[in-house]
N, CA, C and O of each residue as an XYZ file, in Angstrom:
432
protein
N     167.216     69.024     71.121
C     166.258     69.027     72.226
C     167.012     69.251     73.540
O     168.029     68.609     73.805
N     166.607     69.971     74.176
C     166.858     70.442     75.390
C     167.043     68.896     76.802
O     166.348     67.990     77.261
N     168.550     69.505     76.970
C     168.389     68.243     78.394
C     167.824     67.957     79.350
O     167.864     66.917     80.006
N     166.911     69.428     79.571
C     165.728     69.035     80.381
C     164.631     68.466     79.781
O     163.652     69.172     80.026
N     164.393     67.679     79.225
C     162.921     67.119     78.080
C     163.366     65.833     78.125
O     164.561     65.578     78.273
N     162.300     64.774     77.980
C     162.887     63.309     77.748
C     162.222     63.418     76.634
O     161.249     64.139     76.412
N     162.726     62.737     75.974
C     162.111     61.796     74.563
C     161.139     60.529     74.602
O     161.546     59.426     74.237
N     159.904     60.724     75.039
C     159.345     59.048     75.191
C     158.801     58.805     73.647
O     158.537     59.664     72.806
N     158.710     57.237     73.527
C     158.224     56.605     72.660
C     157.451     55.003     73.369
O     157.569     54.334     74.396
N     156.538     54.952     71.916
C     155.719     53.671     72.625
C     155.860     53.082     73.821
O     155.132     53.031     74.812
N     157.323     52.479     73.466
C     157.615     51.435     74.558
C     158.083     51.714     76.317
O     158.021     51.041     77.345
N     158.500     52.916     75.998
C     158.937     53.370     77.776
C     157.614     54.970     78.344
O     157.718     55.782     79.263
N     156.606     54.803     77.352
C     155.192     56.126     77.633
C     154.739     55.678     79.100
O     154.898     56.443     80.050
N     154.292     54.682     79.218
C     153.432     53.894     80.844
C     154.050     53.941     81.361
O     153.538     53.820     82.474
N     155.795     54.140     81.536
C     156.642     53.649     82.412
C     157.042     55.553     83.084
O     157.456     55.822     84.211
N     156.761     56.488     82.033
C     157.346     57.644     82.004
C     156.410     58.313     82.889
O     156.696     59.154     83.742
N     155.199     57.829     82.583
C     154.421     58.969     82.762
C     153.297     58.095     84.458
O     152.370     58.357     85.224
N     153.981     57.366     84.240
C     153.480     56.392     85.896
C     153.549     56.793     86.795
O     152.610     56.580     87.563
N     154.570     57.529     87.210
C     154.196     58.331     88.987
C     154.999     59.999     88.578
O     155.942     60.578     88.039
N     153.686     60.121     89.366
C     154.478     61.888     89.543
C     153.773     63.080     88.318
O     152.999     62.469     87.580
N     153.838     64.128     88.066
C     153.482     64.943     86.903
C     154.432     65.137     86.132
O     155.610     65.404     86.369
N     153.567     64.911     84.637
C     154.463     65.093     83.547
C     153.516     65.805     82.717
O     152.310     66.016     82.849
N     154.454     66.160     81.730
C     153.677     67.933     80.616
C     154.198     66.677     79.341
O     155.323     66.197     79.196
N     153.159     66.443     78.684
C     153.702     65.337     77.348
C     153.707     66.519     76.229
O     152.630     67.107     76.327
N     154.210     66.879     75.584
C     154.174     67.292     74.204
C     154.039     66.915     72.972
O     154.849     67.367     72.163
N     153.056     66.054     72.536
C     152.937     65.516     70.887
C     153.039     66.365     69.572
O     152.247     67.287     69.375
N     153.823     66.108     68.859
C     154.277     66.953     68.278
C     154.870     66.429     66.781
O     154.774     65.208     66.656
N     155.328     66.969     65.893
C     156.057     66.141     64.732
C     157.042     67.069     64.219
O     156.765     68.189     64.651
N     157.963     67.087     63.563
C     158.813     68.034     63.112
C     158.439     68.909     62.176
O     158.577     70.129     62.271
N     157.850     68.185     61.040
C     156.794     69.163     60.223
C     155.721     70.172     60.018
O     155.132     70.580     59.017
N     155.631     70.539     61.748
C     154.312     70.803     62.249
C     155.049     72.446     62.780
O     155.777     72.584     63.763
N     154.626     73.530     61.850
C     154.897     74.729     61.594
C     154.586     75.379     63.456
O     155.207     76.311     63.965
N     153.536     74.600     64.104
C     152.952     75.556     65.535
C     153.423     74.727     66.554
O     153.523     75.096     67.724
N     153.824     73.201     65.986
C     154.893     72.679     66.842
C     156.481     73.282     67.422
O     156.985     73.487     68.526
N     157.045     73.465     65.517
C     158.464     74.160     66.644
C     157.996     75.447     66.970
O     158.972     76.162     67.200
N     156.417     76.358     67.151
C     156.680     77.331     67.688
C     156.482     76.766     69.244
O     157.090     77.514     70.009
N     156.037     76.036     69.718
C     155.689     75.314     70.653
C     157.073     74.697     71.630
O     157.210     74.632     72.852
N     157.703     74.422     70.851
C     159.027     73.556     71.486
C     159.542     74.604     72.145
O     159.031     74.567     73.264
N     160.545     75.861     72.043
C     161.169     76.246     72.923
C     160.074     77.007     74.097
O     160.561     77.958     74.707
N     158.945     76.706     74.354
C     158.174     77.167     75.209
C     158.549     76.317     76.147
O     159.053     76.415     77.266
N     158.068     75.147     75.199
C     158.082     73.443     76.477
C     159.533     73.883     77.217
O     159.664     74.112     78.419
N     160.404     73.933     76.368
C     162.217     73.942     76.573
C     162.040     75.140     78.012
O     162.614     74.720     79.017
N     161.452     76.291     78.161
C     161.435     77.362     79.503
C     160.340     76.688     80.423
O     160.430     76.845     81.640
N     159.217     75.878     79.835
C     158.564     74.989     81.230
C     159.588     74.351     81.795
O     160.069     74.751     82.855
N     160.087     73.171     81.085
C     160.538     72.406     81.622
C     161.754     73.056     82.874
O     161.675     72.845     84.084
N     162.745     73.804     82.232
C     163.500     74.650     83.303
C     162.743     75.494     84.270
O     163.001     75.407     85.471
N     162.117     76.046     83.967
C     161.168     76.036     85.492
C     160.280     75.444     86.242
O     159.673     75.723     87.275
N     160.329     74.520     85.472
C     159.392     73.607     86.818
C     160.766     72.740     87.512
O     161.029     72.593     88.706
N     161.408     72.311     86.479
C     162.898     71.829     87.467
C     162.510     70.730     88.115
O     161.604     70.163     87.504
N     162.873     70.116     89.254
C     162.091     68.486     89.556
C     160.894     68.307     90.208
O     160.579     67.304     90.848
N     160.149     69.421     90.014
C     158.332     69.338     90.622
C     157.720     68.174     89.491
O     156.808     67.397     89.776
N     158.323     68.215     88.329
C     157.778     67.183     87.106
C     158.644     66.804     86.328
O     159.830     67.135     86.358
N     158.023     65.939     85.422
C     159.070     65.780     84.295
C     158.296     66.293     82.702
O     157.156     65.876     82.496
N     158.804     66.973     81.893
C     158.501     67.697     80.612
C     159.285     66.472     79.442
O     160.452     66.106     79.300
N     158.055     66.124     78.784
C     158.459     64.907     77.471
C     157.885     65.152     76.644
O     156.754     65.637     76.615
N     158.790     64.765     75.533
C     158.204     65.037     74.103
C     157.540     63.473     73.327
O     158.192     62.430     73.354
N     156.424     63.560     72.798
C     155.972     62.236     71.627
C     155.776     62.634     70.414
O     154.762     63.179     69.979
N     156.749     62.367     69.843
C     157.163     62.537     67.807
C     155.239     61.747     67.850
O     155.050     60.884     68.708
N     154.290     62.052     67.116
C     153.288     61.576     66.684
C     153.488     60.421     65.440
O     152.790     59.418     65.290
N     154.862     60.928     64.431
C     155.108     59.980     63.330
C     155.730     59.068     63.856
O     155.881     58.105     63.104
N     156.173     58.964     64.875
C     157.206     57.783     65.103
C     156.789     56.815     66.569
O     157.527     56.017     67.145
N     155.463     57.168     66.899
C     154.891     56.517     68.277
C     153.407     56.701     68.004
O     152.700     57.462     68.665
N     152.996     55.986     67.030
C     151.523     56.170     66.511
C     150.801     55.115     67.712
O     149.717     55.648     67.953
N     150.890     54.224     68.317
C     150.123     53.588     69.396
C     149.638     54.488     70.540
O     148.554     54.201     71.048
N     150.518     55.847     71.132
C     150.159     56.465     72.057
C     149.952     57.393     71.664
O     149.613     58.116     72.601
N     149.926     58.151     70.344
C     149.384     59.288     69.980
C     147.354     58.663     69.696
O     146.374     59.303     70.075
N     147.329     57.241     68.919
C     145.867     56.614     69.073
C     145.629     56.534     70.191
O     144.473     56.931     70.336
N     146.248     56.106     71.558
C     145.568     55.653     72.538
C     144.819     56.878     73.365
O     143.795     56.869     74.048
N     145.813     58.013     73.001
C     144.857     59.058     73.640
C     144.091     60.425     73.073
O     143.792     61.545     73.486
N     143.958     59.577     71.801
C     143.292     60.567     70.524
C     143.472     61.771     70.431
O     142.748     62.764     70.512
N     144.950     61.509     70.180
C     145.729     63.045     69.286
C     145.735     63.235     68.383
O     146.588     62.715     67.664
N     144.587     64.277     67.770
C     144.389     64.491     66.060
C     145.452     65.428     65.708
O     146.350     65.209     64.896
N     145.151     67.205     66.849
C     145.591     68.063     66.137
C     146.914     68.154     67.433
O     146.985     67.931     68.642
N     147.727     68.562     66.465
C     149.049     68.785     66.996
C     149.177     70.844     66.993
O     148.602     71.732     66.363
N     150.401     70.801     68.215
C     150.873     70.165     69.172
C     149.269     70.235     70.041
O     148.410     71.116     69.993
N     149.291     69.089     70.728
C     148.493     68.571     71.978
C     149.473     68.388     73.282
O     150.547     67.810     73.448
N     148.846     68.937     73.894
C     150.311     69.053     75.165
C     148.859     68.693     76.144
O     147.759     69.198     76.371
N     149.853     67.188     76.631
C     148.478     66.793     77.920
C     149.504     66.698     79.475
O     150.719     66.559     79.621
N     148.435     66.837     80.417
C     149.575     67.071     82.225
C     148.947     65.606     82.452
O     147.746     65.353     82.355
N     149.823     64.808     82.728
C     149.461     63.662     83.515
C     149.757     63.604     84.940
O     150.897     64.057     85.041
N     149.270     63.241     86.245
C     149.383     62.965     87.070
C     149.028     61.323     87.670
O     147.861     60.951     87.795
N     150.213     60.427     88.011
C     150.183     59.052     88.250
C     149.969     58.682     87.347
O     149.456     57.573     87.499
N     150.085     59.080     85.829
C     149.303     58.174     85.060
C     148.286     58.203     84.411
O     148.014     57.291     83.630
N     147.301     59.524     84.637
C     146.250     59.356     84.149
C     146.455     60.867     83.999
O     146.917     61.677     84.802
N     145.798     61.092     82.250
C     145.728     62.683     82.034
C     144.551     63.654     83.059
O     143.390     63.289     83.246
N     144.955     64.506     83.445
C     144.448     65.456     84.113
C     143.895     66.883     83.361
O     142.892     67.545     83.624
N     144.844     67.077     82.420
C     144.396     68.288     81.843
C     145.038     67.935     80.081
O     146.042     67.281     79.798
N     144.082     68.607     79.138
C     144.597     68.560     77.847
C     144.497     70.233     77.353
O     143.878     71.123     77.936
N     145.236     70.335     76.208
C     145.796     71.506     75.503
C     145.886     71.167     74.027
O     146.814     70.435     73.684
N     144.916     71.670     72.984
C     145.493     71.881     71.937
C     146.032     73.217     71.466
O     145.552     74.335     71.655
N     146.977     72.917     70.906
C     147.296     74.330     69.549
C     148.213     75.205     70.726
O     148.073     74.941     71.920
N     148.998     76.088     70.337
C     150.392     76.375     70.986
C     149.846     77.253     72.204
O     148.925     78.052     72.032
N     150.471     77.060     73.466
C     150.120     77.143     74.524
C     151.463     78.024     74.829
O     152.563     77.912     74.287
N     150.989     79.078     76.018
C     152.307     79.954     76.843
C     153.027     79.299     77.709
O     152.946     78.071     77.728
N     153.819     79.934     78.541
C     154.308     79.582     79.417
C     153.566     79.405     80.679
O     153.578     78.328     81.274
N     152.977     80.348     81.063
C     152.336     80.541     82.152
C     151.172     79.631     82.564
O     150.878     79.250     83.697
N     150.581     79.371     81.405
C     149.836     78.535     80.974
C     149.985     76.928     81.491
O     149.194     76.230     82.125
N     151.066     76.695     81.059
C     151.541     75.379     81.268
C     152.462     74.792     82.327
O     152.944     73.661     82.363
N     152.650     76.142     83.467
C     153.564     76.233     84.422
C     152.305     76.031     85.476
O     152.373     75.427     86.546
N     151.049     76.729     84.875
C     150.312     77.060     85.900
C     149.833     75.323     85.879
O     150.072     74.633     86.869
N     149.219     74.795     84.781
C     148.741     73.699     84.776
C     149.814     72.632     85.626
O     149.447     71.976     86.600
N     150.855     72.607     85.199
C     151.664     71.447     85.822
C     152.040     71.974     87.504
O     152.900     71.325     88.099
N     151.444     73.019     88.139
C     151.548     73.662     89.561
C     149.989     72.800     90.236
O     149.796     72.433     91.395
N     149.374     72.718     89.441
C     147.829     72.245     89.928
C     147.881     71.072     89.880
O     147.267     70.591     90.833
N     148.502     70.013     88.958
C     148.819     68.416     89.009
C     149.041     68.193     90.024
O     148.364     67.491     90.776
N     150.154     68.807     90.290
C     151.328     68.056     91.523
C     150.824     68.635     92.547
O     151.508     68.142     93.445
N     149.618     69.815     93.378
C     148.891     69.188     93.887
C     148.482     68.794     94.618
O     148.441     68.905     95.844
N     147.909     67.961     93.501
C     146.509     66.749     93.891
C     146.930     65.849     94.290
O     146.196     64.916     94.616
């Protein structure tokens, strides 16, 4: 995983995604439209650079916040702003797409 991406899980999600815009990526390793998905996230994240932060949530391994914000189908890529989702995305998304979305978070 790319050093621009954090890794959240359960316990540090509220803390990650609490101030500022973030691009979450839920995702699992097994998930064939996931890794087509990942090195997309991997060119958001380098271009958005510190306007946000770009994180990934394994769905198998952080099942409390994949329930809390009813992520069936993967990848689900949601933009949070302060904390609260702003925009959701299922099924593999572009670049532009998700550059444009996390340009409209930050904003508000």
């Amino acid at each position: 995983m790319s050093t621009n991406i954090k890794e959240i899980r359960d316990e540090n999600f509220s803390q990650t995604v609490g101030s500022g815009t973030v691009l979450v990526d839920f995702w699992a390793p097994w998930c064939g439209p996931c890794r087509a998905q990942g090195p997309i996230v991997e060119k958001v994240a380098e271009q958005v650079g510190a306007k946000a932060i770009v994180a990934k949530v394994n769905v198998d391994e952080n099942q409390a916040t994949t329930e809390r914000f009813g992520v069936s189908g993967i990848p689900t890529l949601i933009v949070f702003k302060d904390g609260k989702p702003v925009q959701r995305f299922v099924g593999v998304q572009n670049l532009e797409t998700l550059v444009q979305a996390i340009g409209s978070a930050a904003e508000q």
